[in-house]
N, C-alpha and C positions, 0 to 999 in steps of 0.2 A: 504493500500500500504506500509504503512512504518514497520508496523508488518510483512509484507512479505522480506523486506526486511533484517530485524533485526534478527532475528526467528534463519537465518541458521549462524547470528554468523562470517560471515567474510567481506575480504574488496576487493573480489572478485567482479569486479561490471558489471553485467549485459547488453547489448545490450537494449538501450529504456530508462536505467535510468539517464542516464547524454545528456545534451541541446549538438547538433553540435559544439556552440560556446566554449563549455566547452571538449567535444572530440578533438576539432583541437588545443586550447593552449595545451593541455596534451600530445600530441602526440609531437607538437613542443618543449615543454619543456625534455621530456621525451627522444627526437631524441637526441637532445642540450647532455644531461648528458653521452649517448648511444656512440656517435662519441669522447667526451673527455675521456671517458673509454677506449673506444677501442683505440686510440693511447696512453695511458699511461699505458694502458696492455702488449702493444705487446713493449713496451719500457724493461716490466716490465722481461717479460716470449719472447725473443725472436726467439725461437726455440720447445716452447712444449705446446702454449698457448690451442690449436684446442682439444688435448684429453685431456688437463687439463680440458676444460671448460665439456666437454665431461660424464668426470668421477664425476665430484661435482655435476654437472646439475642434472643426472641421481639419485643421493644420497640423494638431498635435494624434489626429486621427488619424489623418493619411499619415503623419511622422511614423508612427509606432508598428505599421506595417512592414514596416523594414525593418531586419533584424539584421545584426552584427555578430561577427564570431566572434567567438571567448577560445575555450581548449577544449581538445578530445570530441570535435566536430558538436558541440553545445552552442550554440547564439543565445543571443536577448535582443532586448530592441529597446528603445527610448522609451521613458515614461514619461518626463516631459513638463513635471510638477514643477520643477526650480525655474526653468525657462519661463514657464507662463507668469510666475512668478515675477522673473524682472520685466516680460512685457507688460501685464498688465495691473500687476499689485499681486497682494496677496490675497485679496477676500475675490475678485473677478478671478485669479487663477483657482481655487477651492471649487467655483461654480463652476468653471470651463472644461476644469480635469473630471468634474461629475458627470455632465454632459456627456464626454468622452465614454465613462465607464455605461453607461445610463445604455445610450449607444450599443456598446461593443455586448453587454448582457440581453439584451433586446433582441438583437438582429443575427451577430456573429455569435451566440452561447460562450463567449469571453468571461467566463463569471457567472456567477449564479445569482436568483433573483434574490434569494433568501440572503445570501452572503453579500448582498450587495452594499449594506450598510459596512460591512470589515474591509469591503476593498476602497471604498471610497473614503475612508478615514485612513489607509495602508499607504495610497496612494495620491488622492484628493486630499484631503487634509494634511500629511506630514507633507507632501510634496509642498503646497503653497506657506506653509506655517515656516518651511525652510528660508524664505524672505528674509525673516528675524535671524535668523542665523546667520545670512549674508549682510543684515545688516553690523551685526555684532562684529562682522570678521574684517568689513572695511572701513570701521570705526570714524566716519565719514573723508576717509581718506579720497582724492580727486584722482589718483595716480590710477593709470591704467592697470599696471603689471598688479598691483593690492587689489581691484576690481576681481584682474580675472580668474588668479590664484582664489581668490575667497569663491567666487561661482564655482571653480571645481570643485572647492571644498564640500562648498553645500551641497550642489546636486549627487555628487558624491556621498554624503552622510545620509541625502534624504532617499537614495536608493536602500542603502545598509538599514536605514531603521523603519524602514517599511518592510525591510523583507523578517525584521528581529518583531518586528509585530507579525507579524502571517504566523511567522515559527510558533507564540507564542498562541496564537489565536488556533494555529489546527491543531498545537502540543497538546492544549488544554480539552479537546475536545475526547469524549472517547472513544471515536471510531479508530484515534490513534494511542491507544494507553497501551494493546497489546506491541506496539511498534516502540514503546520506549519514551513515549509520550514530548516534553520540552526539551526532556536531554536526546533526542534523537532530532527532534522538525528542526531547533533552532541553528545547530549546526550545520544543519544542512542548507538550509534556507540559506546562513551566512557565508556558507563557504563559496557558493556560485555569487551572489549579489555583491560580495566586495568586488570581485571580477566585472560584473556588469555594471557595478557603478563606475567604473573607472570609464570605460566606455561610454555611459552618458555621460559624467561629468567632460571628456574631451569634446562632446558633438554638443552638447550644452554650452559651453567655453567658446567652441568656435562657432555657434549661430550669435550670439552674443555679440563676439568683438567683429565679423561682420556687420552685424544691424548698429552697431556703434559707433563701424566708421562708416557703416554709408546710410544709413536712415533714423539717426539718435533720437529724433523727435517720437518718435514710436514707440520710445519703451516706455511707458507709464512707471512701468514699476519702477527703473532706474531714477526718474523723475524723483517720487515718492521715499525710494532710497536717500539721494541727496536732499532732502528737506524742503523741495518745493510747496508750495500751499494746494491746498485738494483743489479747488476753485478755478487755477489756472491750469491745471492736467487737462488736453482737449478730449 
């Protein structure tokens, strides 16, 4: 079971694999982070939020279809939370990366319905909550090279602890207690994800310092980063 689960390399998590008890905090906590987004978005963006979210949803949708190797013929693919992140804030990237999952559980069985509240908090929420992380790490410094070193950081960190929540979320459940339960998911979970964040944080890094040197005006969140006032972000 846990080999089936590891194999395909993400923190997409399945219908069957996490307990009720652990479906219902995840959906409530997940609701919780979803309704303070959404009114500190539409604070943020209040006249273009709808195709903003629209246009990134759709971006980081097609992004994630492409997968990259890691080792012993394993890929991952972009998840795209810290990106959306400096494009568009943190509370617009929270809703965008839902959209995405909302999406991919919908149409492509990417996720399970029931499980949908643990991926969207695994990967919607720790991905855009990563903001605060970046902001912490370029402690408003202007310099580019401090910028884009803290962006690997984070997109990097928000890969690793999103997959140390999955570990923690299917360890607890018991369709895995015969399999060794936290001390078996979480290592596994983390032994590929530090791999694959390395990978997003490089393809995160460089869509970045592209859009930085040739279309700065677009990154909201970068804005928001350096202390611009809400009001004048278009």
């Amino acid at each position: 079971m846990l080999k089936g689960v590891t194999e395909e390399v993400e923190v997409h998590i399945r219908d069957g694999f996490l307990s009720p008890a652990i479906c219902a905090l995840t959906y409530a906590v997940s609701l919780g982070f979803l309704i303070w987004s959404w009114r500190k978005a539409r604070a943020t963006y209040p006249r273009s939020l709808a195709p903003l979210l629209a246009v990134s949803s759709a971006f980081v949708f097609a992004a994630q279809m492409i997968d990259f190797p890691i080792v012993y013929g394993t890929s991952g693919h972009l998840v795209g939370g810290t990106f959306l992140s400096i494009l568009l804030g943190p509370y617009a990237a929270i809703l965008s990366m839902t959209i995405v999952l909302l999406m991919q559980a919908l149409f492509f069985a990417d996720g399970g319905i029931l499980t949908f509240g643990a991926n969207v908090f695994n990967m919607a929420v720790i991905g855009g909550l990563s903001f605060f992380l970046l902001k912490l790490l370029t402690k408003d410094s202007e310099k580019r090279s401090r910028l884009y070193s803290s962006v690997f950081i984070a997109s990097w960190l928000s890969v690793v602890l999103g997959a140390l929540a999955c570990g923690l979320q299917i360890g607890s459940s018991p369709i895995f207690s015969d399999a060794g339960g936290i001390a078996a998911t979480v290592p596994a979970m983390l032994f590929w994800h530090i791999l694959i964040g390395l990978g997003e944080a490089a393809i995160t890094t460089t869509l970045l310092s592209q859009l930085h040197r040739l279309q700065p005006t677009i990154l909201t969140g970068l804005a928001i980063l350096r202390g611009r006032q809400i009001e004048k972000i278009p």
